[in-house]
DSSP file (Angstrom, degrees, kcal/mol; ACC not computed):
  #  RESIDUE AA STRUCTURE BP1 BP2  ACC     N-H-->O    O-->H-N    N-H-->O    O-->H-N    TCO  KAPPA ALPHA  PHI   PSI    X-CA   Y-CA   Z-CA
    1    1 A X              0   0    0      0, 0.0   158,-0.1     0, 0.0     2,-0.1   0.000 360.0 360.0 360.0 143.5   60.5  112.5  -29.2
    2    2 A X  E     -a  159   0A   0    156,-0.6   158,-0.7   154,-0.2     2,-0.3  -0.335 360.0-157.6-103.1 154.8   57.0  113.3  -30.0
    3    3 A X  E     -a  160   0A   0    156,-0.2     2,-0.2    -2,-0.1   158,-0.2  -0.874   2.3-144.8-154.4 145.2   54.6  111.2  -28.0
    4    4 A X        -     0   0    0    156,-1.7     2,-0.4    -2,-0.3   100,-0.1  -0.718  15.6-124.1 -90.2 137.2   50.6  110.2  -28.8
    5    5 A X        -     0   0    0     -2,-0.2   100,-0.9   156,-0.1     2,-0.4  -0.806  22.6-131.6 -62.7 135.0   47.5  109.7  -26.2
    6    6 A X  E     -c  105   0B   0    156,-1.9     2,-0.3    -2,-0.4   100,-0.3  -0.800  29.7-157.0 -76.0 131.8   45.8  106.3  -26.6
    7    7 A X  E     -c  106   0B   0     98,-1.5   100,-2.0    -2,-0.4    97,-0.0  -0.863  21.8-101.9-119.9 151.0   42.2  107.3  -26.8
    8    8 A X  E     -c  107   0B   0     -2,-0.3     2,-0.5    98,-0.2   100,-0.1  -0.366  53.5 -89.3 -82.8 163.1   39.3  104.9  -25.9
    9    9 A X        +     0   0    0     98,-0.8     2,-0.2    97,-0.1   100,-0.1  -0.840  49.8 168.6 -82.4  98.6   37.6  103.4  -29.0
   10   10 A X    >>  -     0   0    0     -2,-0.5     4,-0.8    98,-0.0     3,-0.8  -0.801  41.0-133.9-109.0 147.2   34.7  105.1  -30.7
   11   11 A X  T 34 S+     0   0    0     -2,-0.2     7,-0.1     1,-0.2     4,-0.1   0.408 106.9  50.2-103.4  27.2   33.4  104.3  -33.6
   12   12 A X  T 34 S+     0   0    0      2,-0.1    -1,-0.2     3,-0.1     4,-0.1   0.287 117.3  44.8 -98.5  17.5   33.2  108.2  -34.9
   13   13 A X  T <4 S+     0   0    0     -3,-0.8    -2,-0.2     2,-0.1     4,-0.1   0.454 120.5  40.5-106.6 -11.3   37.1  108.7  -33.8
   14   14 A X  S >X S+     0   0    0     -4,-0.8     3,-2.3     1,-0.1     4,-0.8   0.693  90.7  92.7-111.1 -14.1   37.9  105.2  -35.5
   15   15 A X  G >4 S+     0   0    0      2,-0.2     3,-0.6     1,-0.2    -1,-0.1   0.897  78.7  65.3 -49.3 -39.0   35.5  105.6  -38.9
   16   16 A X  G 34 S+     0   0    0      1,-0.3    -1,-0.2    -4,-0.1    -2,-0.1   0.812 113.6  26.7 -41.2 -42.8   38.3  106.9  -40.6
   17   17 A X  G <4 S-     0   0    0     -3,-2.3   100,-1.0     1,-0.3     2,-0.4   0.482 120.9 -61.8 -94.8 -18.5   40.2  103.6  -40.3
   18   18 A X    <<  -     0   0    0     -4,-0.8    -1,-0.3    -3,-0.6     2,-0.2  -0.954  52.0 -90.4 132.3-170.3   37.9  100.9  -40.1
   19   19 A X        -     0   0    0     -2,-0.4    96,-2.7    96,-0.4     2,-0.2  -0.800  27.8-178.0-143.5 174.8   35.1   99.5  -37.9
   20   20 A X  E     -F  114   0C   0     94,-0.2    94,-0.2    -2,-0.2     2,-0.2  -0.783   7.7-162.3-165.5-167.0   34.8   97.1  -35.0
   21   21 A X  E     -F  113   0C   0     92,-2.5    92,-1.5    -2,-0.2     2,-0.3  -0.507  30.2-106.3 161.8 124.7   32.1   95.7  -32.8
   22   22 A X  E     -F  112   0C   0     90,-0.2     5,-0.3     3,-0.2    90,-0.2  -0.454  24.4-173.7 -66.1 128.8   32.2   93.9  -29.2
   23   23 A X  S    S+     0   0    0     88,-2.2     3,-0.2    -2,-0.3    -1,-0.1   0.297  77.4  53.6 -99.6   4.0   31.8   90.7  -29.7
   24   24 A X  S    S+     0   0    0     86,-0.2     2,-0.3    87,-0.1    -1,-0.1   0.658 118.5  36.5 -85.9 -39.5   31.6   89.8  -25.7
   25   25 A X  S    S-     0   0    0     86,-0.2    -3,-0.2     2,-0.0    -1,-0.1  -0.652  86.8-172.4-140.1  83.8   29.0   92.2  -25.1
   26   26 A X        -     0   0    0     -2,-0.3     2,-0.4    -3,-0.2    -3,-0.1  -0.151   6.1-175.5 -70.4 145.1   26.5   92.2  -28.5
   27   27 A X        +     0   0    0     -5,-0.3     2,-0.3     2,-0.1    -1,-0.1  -0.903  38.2  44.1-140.7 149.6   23.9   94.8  -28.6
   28   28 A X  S    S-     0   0    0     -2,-0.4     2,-0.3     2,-0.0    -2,-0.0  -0.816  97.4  -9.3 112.1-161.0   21.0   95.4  -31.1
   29   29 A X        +     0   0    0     -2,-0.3     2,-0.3    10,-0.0    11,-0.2  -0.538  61.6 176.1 -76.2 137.8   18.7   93.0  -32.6
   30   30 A X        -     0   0    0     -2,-0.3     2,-0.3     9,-0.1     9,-0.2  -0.987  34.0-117.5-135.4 143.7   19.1   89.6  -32.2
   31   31 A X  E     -J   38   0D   0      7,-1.7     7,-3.4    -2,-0.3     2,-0.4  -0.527  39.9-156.7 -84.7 138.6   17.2   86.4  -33.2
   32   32 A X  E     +J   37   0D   0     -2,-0.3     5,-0.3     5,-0.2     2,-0.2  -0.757  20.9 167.8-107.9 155.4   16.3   84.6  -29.9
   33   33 A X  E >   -J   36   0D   0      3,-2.7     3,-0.8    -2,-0.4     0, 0.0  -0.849  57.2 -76.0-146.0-175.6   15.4   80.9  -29.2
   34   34 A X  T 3  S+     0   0    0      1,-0.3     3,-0.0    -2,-0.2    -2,-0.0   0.739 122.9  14.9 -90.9   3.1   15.2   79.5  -26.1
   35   35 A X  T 3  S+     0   0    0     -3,-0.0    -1,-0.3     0, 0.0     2,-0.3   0.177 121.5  64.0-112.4  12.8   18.6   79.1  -24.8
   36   36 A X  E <   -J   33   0D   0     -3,-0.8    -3,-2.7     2,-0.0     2,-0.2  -0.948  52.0-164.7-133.7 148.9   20.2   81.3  -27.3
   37   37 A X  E     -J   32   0D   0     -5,-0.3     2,-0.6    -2,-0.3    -5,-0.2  -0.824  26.2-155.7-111.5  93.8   20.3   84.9  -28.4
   38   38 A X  E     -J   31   0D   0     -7,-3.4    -7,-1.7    -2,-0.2     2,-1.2  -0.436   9.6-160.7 -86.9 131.3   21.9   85.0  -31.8
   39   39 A X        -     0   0    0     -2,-0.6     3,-0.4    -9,-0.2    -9,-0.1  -0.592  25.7-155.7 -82.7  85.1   23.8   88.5  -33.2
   40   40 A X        -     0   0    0     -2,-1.2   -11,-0.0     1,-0.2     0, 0.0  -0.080  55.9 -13.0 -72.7-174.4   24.1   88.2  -37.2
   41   41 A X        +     0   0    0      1,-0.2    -1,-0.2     2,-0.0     3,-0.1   0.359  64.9 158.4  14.2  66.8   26.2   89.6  -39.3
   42   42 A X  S    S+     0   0    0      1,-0.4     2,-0.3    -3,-0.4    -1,-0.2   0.841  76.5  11.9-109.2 -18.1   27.7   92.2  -37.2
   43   43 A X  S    S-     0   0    0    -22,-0.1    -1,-0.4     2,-0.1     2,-0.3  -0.974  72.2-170.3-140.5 131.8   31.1   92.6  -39.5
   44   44 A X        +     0   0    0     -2,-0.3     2,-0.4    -3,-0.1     0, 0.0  -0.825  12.1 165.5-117.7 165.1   31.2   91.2  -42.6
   45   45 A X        -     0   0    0     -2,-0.3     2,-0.3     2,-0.0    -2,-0.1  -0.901  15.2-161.8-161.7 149.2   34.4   90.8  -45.0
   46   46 A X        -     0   0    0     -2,-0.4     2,-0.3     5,-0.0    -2,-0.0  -0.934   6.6-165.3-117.4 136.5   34.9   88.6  -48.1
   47   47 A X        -     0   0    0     -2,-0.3     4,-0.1     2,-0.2    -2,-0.0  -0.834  23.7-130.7-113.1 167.6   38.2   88.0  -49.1
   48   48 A X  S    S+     0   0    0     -2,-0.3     2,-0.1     2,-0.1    -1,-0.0   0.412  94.8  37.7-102.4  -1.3   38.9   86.5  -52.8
   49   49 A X  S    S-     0   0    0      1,-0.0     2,-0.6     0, 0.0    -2,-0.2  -0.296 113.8 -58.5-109.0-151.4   41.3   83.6  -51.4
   50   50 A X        -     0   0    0     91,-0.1    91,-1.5    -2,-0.1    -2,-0.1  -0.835  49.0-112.1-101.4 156.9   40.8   81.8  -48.2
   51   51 A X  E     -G  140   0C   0     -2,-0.6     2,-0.3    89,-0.2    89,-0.2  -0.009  30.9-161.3 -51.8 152.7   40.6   83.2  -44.8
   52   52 A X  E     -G  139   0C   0     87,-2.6    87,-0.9    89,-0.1     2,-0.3  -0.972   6.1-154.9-143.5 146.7   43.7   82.4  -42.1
   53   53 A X  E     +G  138   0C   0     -2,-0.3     2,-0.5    85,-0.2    85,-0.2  -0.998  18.2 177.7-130.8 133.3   43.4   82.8  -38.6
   54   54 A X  E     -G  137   0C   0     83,-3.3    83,-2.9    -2,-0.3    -2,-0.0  -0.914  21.6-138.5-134.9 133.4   46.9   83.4  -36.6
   55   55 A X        -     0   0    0     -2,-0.5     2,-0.3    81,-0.2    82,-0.2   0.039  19.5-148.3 -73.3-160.4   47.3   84.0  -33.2
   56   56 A X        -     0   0    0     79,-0.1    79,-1.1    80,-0.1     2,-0.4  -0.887   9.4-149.0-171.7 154.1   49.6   86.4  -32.3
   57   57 A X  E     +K  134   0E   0     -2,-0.3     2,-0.4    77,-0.2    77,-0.2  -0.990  21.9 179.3-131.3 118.4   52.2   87.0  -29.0
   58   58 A X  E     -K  133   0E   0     75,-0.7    75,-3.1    -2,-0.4     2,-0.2  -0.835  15.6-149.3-142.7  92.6   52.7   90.6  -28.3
   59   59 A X  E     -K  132   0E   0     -2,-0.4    73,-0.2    73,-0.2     2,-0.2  -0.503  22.0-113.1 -61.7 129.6   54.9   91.4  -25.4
   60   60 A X        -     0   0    0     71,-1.3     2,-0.2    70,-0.5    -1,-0.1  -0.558  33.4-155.8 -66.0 133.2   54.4   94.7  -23.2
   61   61 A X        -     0   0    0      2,-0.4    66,-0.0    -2,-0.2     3,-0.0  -0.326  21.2-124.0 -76.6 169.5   57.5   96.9  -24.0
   62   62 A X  S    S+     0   0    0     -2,-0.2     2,-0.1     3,-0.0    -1,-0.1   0.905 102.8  31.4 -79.3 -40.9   58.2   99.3  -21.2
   63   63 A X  S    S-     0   0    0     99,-0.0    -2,-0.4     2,-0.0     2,-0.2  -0.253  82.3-136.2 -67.3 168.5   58.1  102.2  -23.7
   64   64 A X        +     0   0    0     97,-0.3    97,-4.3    -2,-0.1     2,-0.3  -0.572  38.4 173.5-162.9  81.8   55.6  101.9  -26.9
   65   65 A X  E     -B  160   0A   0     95,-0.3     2,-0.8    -2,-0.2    95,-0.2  -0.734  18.3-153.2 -66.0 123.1   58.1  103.2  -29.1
   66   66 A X  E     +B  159   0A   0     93,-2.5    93,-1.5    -2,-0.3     3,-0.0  -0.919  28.3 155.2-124.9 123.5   56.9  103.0  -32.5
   67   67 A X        +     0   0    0     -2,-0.8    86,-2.3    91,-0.2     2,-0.2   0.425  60.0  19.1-119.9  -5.6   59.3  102.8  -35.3
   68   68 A X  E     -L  152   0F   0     84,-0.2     2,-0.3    86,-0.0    84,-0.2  -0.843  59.8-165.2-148.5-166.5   58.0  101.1  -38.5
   69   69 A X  E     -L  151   0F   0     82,-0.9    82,-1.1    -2,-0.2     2,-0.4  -0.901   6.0-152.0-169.6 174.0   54.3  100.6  -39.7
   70   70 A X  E     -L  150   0F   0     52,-1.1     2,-0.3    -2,-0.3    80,-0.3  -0.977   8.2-171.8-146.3 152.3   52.6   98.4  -42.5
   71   71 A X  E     -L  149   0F   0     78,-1.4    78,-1.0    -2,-0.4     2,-0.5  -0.974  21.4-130.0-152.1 161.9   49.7   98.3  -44.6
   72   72 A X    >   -     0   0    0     -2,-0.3     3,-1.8     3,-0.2     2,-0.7  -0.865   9.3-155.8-134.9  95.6   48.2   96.0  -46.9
   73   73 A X  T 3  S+     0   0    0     -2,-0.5     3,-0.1     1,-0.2    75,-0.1   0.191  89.0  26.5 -72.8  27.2   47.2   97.3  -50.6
   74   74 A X  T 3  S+     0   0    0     -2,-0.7     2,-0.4     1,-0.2    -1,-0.2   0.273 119.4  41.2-142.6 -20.8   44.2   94.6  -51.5
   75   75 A X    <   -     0   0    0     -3,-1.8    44,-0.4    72,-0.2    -1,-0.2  -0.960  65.5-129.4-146.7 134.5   42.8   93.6  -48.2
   76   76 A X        -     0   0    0     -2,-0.4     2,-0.4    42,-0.2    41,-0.2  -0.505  29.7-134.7 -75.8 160.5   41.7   94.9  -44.6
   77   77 A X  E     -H  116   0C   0     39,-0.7    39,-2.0    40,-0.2     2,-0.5  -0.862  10.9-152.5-115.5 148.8   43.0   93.1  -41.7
   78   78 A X  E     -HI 115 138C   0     60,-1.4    60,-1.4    -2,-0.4     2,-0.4  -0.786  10.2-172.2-120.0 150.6   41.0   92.2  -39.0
   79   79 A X  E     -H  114   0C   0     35,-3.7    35,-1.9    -2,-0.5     2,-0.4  -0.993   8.4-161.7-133.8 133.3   42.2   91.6  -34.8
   80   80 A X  E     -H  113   0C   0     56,-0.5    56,-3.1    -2,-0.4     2,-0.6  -0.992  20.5-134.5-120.3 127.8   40.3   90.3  -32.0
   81   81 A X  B     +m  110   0G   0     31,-0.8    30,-1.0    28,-0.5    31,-0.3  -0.758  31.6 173.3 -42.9  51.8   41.7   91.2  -28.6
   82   82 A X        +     0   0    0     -2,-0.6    -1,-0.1    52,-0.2    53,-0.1   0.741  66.1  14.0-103.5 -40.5   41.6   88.0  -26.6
   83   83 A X  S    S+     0   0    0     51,-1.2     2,-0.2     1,-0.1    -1,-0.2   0.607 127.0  20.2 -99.5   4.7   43.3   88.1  -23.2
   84   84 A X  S    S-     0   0    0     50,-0.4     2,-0.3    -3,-0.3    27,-0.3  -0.969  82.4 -94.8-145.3 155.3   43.6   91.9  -22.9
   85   85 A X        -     0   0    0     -2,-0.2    43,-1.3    25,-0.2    45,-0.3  -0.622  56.2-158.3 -77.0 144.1   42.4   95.3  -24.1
   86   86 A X  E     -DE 108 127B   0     22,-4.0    22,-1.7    -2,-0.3     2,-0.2  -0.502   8.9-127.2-115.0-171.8   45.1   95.9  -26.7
   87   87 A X  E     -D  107   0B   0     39,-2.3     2,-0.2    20,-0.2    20,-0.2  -0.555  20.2-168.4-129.3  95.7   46.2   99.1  -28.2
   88   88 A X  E     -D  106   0B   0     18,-0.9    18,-3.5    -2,-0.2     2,-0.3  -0.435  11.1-159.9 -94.1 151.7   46.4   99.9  -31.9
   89   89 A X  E     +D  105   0B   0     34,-0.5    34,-0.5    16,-0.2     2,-0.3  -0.869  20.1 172.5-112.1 148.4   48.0  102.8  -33.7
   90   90 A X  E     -D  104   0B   0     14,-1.8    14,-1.3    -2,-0.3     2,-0.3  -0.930  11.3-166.1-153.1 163.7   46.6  103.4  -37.3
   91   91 A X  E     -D  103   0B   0     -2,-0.3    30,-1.2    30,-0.2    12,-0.2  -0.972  41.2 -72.8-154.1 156.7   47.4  106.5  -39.7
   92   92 A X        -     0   0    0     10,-1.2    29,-0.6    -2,-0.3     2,-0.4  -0.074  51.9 -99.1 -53.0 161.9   45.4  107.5  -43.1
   93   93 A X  B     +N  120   0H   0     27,-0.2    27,-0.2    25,-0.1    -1,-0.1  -0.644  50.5 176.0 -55.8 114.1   45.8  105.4  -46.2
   94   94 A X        -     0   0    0     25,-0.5     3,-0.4    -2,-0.4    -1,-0.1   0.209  57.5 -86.3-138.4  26.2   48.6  107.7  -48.2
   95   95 A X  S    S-     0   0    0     24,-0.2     3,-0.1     1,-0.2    -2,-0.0   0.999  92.5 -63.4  64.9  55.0   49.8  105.7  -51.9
   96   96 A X  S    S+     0   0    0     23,-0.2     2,-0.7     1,-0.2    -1,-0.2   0.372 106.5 133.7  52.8  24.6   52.3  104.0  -49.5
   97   97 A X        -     0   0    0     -3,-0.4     2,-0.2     2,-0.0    -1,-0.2  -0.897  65.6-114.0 -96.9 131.7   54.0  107.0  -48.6
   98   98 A X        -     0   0    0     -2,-0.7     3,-0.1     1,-0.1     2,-0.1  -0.275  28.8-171.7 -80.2 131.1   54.3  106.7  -44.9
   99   99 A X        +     0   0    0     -7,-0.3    -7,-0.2    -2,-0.2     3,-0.1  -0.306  25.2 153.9 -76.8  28.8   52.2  109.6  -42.3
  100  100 A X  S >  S+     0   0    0      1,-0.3     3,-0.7     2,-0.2    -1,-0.1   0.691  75.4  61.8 -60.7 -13.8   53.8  108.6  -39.0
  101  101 A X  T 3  S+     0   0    0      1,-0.3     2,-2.3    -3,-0.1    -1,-0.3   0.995 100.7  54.6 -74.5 -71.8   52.8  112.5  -38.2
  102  102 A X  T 3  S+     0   0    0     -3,-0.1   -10,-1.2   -11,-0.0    -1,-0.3  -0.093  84.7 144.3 -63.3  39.2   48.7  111.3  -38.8
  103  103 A X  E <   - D   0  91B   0     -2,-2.3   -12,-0.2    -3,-0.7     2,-0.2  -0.500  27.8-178.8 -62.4 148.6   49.2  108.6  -36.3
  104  104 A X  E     - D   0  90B   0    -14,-1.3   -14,-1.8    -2,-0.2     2,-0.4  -0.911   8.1-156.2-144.9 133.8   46.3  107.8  -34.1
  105  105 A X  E     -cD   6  89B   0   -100,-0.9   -98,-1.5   -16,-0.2     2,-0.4  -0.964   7.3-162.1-131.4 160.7   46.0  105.4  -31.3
  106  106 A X  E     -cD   7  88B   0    -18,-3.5   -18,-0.9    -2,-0.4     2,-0.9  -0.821  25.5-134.9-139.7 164.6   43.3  103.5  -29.6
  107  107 A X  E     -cD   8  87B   0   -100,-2.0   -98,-0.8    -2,-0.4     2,-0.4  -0.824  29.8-173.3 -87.6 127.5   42.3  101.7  -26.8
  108  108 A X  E     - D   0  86B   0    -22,-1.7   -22,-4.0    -2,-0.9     3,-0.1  -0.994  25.7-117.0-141.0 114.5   40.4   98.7  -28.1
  109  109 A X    >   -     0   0    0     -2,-0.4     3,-1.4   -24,-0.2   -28,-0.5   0.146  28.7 -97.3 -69.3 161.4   38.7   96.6  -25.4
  110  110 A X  B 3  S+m   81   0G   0      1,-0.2   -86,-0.2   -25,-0.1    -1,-0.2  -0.468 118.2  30.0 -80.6 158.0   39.4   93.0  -24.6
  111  111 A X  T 3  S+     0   0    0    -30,-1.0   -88,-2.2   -27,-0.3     2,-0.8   0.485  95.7 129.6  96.0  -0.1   36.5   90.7  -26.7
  112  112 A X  E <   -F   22   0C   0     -3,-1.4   -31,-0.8   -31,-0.3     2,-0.3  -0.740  49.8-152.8 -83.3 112.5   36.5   93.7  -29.6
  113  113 A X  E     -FH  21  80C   0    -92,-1.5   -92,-2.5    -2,-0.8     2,-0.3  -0.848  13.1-175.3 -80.6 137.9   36.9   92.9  -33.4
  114  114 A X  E     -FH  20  79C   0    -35,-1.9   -35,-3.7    -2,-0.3     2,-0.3  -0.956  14.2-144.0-138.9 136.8   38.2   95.8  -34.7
  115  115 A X  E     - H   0  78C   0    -96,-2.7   -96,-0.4    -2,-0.3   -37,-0.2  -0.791  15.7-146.0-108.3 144.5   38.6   95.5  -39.4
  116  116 A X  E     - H   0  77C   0    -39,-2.0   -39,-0.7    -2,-0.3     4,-0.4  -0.834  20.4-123.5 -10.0  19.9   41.5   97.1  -40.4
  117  117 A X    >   -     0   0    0   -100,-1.0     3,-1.2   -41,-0.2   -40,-0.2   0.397  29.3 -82.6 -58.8 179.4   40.9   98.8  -43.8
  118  118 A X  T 3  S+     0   0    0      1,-0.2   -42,-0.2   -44,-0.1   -45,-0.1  -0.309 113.5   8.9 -66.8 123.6   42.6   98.5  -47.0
  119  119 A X  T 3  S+     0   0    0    -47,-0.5   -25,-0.5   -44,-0.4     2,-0.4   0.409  90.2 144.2  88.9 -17.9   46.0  100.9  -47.3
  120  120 A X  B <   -N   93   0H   0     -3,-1.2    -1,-0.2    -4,-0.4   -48,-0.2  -0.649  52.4-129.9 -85.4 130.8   45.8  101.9  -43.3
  121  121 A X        +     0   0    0    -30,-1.2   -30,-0.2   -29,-0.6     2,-0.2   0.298  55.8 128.6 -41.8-169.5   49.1  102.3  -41.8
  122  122 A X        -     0   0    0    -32,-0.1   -52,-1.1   -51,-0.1     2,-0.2  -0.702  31.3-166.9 156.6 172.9   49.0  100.2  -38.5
  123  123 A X        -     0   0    0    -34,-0.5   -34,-0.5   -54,-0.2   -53,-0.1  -0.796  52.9 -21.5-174.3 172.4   51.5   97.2  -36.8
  124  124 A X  S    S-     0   0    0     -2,-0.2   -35,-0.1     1,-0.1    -2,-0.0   0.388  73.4-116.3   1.6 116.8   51.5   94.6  -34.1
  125  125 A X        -     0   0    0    -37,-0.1     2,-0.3     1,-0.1   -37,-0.1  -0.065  32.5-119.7 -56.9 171.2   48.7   95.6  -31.4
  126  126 A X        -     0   0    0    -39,-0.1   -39,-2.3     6,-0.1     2,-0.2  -0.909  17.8-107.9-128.6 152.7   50.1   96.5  -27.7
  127  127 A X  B     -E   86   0B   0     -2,-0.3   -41,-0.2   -41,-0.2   -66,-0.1  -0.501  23.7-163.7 -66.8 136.6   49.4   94.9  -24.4
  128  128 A X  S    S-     0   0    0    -43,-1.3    -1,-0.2    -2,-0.2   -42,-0.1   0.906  86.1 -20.2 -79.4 -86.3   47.2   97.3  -22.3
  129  129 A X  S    S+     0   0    0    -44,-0.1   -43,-0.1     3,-0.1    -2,-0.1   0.428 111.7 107.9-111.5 -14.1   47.9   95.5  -18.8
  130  130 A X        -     0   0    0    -45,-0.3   -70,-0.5     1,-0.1     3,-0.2  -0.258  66.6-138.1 -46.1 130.0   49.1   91.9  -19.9
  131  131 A X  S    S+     0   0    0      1,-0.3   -71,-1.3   -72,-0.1     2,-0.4   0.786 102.1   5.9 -68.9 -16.2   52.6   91.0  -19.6
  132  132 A X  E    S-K   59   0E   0    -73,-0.2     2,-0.7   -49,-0.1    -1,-0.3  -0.948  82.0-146.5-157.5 133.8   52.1   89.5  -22.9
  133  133 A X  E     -K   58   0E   0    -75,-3.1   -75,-0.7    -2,-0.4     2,-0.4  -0.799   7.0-152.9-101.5 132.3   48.6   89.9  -25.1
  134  134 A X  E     +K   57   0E   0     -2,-0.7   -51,-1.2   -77,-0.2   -50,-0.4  -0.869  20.8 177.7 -98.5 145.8   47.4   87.2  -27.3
  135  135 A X        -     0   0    0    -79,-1.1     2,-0.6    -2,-0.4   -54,-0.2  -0.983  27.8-129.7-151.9 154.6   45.5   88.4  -30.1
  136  136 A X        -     0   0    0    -56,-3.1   -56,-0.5    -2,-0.4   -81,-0.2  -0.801  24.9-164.7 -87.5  87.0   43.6   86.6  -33.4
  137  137 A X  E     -G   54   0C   0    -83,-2.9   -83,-3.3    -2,-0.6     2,-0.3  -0.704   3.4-157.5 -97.2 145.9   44.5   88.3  -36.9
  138  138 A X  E     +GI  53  78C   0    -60,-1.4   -60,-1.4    -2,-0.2     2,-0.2  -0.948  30.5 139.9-122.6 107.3   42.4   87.5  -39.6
  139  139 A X  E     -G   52   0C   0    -87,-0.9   -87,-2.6    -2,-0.3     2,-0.5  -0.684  57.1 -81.0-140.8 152.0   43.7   88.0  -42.7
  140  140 A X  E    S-G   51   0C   0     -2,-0.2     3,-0.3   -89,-0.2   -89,-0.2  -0.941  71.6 -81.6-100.4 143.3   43.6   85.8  -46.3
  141  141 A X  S    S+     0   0    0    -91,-1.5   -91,-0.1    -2,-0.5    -1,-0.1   0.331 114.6  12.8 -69.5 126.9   46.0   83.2  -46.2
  142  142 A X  S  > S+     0   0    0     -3,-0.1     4,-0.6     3,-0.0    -1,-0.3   0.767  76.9 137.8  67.4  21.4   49.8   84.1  -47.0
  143  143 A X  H  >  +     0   0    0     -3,-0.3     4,-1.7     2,-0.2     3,-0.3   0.883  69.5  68.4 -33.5 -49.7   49.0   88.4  -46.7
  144  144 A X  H  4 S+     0   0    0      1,-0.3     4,-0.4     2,-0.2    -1,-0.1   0.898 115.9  21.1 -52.8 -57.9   52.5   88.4  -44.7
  145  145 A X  H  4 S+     0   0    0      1,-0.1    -1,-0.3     2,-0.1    -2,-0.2   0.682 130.6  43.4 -87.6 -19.2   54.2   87.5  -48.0
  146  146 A X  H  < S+     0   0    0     -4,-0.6    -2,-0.2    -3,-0.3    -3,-0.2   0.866 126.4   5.4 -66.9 -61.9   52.1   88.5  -50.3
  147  147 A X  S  < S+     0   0    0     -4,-1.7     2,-0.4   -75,-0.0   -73,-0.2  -0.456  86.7 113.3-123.4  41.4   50.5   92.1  -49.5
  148  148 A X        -     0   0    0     -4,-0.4     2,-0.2    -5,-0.1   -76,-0.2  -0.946  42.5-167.8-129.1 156.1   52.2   93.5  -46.5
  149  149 A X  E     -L   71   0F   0    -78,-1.0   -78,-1.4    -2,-0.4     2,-0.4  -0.845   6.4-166.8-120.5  86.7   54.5   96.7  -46.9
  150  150 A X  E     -L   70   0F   0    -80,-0.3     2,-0.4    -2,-0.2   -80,-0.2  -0.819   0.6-165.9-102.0 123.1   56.5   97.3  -43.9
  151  151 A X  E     -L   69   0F   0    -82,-1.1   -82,-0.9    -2,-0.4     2,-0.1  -0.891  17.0-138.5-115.1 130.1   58.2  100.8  -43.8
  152  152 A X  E     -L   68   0F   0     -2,-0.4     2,-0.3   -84,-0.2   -84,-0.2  -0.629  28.4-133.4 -85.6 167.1   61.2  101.5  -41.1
  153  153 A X        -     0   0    0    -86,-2.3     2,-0.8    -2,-0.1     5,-0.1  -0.816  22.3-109.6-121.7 141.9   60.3  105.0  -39.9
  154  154 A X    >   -     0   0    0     -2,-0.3     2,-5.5     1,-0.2     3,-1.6  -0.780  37.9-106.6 -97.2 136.3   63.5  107.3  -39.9
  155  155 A X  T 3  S+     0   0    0     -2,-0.8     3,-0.2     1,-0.3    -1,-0.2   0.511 122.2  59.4 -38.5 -11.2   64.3  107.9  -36.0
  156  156 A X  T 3  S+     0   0    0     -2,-5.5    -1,-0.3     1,-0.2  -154,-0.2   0.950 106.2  48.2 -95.4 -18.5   63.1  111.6  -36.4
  157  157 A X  S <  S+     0   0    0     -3,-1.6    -1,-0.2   -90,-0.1    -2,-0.2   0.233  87.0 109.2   6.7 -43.9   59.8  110.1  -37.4
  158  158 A X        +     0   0    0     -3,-0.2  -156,-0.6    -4,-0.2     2,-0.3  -0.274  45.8 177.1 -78.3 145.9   59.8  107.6  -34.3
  159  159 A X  E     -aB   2  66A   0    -93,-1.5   -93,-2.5  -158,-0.1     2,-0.4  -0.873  23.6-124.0-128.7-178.4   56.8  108.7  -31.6
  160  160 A X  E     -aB   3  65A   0   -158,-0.7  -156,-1.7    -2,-0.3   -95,-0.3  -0.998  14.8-124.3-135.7 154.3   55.9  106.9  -28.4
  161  161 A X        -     0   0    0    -97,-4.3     2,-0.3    -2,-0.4   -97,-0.3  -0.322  27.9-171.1 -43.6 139.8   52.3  105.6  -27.4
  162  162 A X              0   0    0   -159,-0.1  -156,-1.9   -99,-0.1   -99,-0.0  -0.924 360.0 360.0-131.4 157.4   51.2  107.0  -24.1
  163  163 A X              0   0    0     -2,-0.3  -158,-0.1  -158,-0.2    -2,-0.0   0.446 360.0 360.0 -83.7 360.0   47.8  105.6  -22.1
């Protein structure tokens, strides 16, 4: 079975896919006052419905077998890590025919929002070191049913994550 590296999270190895920014540990200009140093706009997204925010439960497997993928043809999805550095796998944008080959995965730090873009392959982040990672997806409201494509991958297809 054909196996991946997890690669730390850059933003000219992740441009391809989206964008991200630590939101634990802001950097750049900020407006300051005297008990605050605020960080605007550091990712912005408009959706045309309203925003939902869903937790998410993501158990470490023992393997990080990956066997299906999804994408979403109107909207990027957004994740914030919260109790863990997670991992996500993402593959080009392809007119919904699935790349599992042009997989890529990355190491994405705990406190990171990391957007998603419109049409990139992708599924349920992975636990780095967590027995179980909780993570925030941000999405507009009802995507699951609306705009999500989920493709089972056929077994020859299948890779695994490795750190």
């Amino acid at each position: 079975m054909r196996t991946i590296k997890a690669e730390p999270l850059t933003h000219e190895a992740y441009a391809p896919y989206g964008t991200f920014y630590n939101m634990t540990e802001p950097s750049g200009y900020s407006l300051n006052g005297e008990l605050h140093r605020f960080f605007p706009d550091r990712m912005t997204e408009s959706y045309m419905t309203r925003a939902a925010f869903s937790p998410i439960l993501v158990k470490k497997p023992e393997v990080m077998k990956i066997t299906q993928a999804e994408y979403h043809t109107t909207t990027p999805e957004i994740i914030l890590p919260i109790n863990d550095d997670m991992i996500l796998h993402v593959a080009p944008a392809s007119a919904g025919t699935p790349v599992p080959e042009l997989t890529k995965a990355f190491i994405v730090p705990k406190g990171t929002l990391v957007k998603i873009n419109t049409a990139i392959w992708h599924l349920a982040p992975l636990p780095v070191h967590a027995e179980e990672l909780q993570a925030m997806i941000i999405l507009p409201e009802c995507t699951y049913a609306n705009d999500c494509t989920v493709v089972d991958y056929p077994e020859e297809d299948h890779f695994v994550i490795e750190m």
